[in-house]
C-alpha positions in Angstrom: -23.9 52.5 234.4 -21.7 52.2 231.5 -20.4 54.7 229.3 -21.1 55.3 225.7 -20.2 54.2 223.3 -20.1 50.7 224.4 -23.2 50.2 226.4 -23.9 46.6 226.4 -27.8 44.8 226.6 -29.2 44.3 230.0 -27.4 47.3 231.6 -27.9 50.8 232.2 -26.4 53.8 230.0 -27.1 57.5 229.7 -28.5 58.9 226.2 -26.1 61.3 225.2 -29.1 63.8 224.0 -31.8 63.8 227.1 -29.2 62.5 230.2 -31.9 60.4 231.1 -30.4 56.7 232.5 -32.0 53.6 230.6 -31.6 49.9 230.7 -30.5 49.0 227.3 -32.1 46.8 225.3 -32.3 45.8 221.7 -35.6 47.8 220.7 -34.0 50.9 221.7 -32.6 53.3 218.6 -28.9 53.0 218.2 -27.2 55.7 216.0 -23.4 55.1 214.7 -21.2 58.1 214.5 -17.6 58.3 213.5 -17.8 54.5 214.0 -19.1 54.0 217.4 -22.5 53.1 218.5 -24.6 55.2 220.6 -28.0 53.9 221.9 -30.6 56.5 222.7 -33.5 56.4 225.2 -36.0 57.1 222.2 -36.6 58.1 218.3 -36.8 61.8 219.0 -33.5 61.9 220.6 -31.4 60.0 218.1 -32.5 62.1 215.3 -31.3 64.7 217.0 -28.1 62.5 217.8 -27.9 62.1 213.9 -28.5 66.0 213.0 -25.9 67.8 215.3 -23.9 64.5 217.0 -21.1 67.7 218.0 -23.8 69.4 220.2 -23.9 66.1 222.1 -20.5 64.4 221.7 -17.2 65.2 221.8 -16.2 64.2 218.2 
């Protein structure tokens, strides 16, 4: 499993809002913050990712 930012296509990450572990792929919702990408498992969680990226990153 690879940290993010810097999860790569084909392997698995974690989302950074749910913790749940995904295989990345290029339909899933990527959100840039502070100039890394961050891909999250779904829609819901990256606007949440994008409203309050400081509840879930260290930023």
């Amino acid at each position: 499993m690879l940290a993010q930012p810097g999860a790569k296509t084909g392997k698995l990450a974690q989302c950074p809002v749910s913790g749940v572990v995904f295989a990345v792929d290029p339909n899933r919702p990527r959100v840039r913050i502070a100039g890394d990408d961050y891909v999250t498992c779904c829609d819901k969680c990256a606007g949440k990712l994008e409203r309050d990226p400081r509840h879930y990153l260290k930023v």
